[in-house]
N, C-alpha and C positions, 0 to 999 in steps of 0.2 A: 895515604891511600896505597901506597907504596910495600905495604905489610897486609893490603889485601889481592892487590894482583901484580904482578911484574911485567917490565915494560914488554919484555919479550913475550909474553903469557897474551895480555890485551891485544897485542897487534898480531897476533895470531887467530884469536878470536875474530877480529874485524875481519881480519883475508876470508873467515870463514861465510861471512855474512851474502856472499855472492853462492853459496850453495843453500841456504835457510831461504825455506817456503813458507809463507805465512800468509791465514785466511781472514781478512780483517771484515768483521763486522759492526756495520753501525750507521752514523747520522752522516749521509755526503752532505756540504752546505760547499757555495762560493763565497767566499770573502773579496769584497769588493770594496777596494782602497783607493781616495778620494786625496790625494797631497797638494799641500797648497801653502801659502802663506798668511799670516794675519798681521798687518797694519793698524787696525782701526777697529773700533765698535763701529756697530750698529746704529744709526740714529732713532732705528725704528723701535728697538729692543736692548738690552745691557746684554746683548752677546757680540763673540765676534765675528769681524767681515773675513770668510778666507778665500784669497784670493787663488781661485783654482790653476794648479800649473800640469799636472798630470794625475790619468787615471790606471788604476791595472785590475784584474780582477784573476785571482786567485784560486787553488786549491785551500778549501777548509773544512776545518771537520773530521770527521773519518777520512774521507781524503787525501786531506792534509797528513796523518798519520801513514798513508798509503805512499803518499810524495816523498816522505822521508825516508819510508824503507827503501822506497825505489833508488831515490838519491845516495842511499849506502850500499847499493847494489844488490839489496834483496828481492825476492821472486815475492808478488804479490798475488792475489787473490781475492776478491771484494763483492762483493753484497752490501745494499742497498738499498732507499728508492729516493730519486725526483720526479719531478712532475714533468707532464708535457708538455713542454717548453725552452725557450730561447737559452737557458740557463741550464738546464737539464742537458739540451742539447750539449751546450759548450762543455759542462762538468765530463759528458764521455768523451767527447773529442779530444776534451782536453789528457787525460787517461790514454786513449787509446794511439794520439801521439807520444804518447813513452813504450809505447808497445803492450801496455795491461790490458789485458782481457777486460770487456766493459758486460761481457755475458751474464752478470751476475748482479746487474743493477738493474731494476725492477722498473718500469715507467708507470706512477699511478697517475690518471687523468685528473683526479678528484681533488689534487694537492698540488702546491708550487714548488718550485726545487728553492730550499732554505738559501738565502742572501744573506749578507752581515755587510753594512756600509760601514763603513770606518772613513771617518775625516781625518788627517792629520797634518800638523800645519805645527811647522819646524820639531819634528822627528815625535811631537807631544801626541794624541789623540783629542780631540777637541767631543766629538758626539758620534756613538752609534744607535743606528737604524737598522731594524731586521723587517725582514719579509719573509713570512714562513706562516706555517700550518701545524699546530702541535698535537690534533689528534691521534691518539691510540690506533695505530696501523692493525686492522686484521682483515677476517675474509681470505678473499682471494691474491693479494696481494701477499700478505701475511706466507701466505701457502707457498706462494713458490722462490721467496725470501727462505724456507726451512726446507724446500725440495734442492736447493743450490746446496744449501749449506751440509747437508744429509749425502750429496754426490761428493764437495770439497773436502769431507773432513779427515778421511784415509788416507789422501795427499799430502797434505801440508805437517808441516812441523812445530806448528803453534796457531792457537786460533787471540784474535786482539776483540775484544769488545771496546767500540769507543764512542760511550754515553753522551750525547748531547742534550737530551731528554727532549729529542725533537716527533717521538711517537713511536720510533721503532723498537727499541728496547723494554720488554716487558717480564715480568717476573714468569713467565709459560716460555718464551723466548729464553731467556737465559738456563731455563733447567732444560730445554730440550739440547742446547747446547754443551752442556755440563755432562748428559747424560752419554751423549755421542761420543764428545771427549774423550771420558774417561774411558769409555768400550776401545778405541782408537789408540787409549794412553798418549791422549794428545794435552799438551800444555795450556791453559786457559790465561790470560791476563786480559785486567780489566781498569779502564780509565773512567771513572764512575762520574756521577751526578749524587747531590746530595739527597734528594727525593727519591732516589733509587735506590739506596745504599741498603736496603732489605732485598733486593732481587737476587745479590751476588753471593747464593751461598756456593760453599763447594769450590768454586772458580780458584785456579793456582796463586794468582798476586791481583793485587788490587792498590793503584799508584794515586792517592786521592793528594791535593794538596792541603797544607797545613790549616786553610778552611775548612776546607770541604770535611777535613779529618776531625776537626771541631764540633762544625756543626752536626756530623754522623754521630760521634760518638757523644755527646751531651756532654764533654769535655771540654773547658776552654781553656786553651795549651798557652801557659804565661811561661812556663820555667819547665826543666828537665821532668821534674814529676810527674806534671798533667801530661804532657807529653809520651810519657811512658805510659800513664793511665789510659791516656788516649787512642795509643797504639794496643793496648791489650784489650781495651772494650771491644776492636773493631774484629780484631784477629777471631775474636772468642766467638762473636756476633755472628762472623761471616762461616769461620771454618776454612778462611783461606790458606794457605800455606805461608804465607808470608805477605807482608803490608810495608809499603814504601810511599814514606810522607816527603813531599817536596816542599818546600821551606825558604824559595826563595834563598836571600841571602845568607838564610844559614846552613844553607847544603842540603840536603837529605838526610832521614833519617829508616832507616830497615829493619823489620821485627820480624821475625822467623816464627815459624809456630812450635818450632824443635827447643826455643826461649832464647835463642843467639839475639842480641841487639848491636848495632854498629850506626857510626853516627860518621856520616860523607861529609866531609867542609864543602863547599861552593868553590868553583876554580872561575868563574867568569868575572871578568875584567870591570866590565864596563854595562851597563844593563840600559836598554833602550827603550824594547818593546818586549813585555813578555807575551803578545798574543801568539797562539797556538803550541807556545810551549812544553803543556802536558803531550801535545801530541808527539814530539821528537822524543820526549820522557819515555812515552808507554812502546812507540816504534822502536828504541832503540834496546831499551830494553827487553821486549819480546824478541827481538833479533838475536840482542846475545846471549836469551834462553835458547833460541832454536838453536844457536852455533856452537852449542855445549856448555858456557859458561853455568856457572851456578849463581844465587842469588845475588851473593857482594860483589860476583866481578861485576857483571849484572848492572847493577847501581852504579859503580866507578864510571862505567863505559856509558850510561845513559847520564852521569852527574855531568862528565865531559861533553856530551854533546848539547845539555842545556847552556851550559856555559859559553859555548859558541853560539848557540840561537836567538839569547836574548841579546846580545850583543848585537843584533842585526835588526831595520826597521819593519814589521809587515808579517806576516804570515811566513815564518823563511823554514828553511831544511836545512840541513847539515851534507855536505859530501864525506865521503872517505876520506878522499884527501885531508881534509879539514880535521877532522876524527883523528887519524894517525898520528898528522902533527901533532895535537892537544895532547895525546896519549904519551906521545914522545918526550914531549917537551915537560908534560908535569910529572910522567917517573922515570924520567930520566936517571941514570945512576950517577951517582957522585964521587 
């Protein structure tokens, strides 16, 4: 990695990441984590008993991608909808205790704000449970979801789509987006959904992981080849500028549209939990687009921060701090 950015270069970049404004659009959900112990089955069923020891309930989702910027000390910007309710509630409060503007999240009466239960009992995930409403969001609602976004986009330094495929993201959504952008010369990056994967044309990157890259491109990525076949269906498909497959433990992989290919090893340790993952990916990345980087530093600095994340149990973020270290410690000079 070391011969695509230098230590001195990335840690420069990050310091920058406290002046990058970004507009993140998409699915707010709570993730709601449930830890516990398991001793025993069930007498009643061949599942297990877990023995409840604590609860927390979480930033998820778009959100979640919003927690991370913040956590790297970037300025955020967010749109949205939950429902009216106890959850909703919590999801702004929750926000507006980090000081983010909650002005741009919509309350629709009609729908619940998305939940995600997660059980986990000894660091594992045993069963989840969601509570959510997946209707195609439009109307009124719809409307001042694209009056926010139509006021934010002159400001900020990169707009984040982060697909849940929970109703808000629509192929009419993404082109009004695209179109503003580009008047703006504003940066687009997008965390997609498989079902979606025809919405996102024109958009600047699009960070699908090694399934999601499979299943889009009617490619099933075994070896170097399909891989590469995989990444060029999608590039071609989309019209994106560039596509960044996440691959787990085999790093990242990066397709350019200009034909540059470069392939990120994995630098994490130890791997726990990868839930929320894509989201530190596409947050961190979209940050070190806004903060000048270009596509590979880009990927080095977002490979880094996954690498930290799944090492961690739950829905987690990355600090700076934590960032610097990694970036330190793995180009370090010799």
């Amino acid at each position: 990695m070391k011969d695509i950015i230098k230590q001195k270069r990335a840690l420069y970049i990050i310091d920058k990441f406290k002046g990058a404004r970004v507009l993140i659009v998409g699915d707010l959900i709570m993730d709601h984590f449930i830890w516990g112990d398991v001793s025993r089955i069930s007498p009643e069923a061949p599942v297990p008993v877990v023995d409840v020891k604590s609860e927390s309930i979480l930033l998820g989702g778009s959100a979640n991608v919003v927690n991370n910027i913040h956590s790297l000390g970037g300025n955020c910007v967010v749109t949205g909808i939950v429902g009216d309710d106890s959850d909703g509630k919590r999801l702004r409060k929750s926000l507006s205790g980090k000081k983010i503007s909650t002005r741009g999240i919509i309350v629709d009466p009609g729908r619940p704000t998305t939940i995600k239960t997660r059980i986990i009992a000894h660091s594992q995930q045993v069963v989840r449970f969601d509570r959510e409403k997946r209707k195609k969001i439009d109307g009124t609602t719809l409307e001042k979801v694209l009056k926010f976004i139509k006021r934010s986009v002159k400001t900020v330094d990169l707009i984040i789509i982060s697909d849940y495929a929970k109703g808000l993201i629509s192929p009419g959504l993404v082109e009004e987006i695209t179109t503003l952008a580009a008047k703006s010369n504003v940066p687009v990056a997008v965390d997609p959904k498989v079902e979606h994967f025809g919405y996102y044309k024109d958009v600047t990157v699009i960070t699908p992981n090694n399934l999601e890259a499979s299943r889009s491109s009617g490619v099933e990525i075994a070896d170097d080849h399909s891989l590469h076949l995989a990444g060029e269906t999608l590039l071609k498909r989309t019209n994106a500028e560039a596509l960044l497959i996440t691959r787990g433990e085999h790093g990242m992989s990066l397709f350019e549209k200009e034909g540059e290919r470069t392939h990120i090893p994995t630098v994490a340790q130890e791997v726990y939990d990868v839930s929320g993952a894509g989201d530190t990916v596409i947050g961190v990345f979209g940050l070190a687009l806004a903060s000048g980087a270009d596509f590979r530093e880009a990927a080095v600095l977002a490979n880094f921060a996954a690498g930290i994340v799944v090492g961690k149990v739950g829905t987690a973020t990355v600090t700076m701090e934590e960032l610097k270290a990694a970036v330190s410690s793995g180009l370090k000079k010799k």
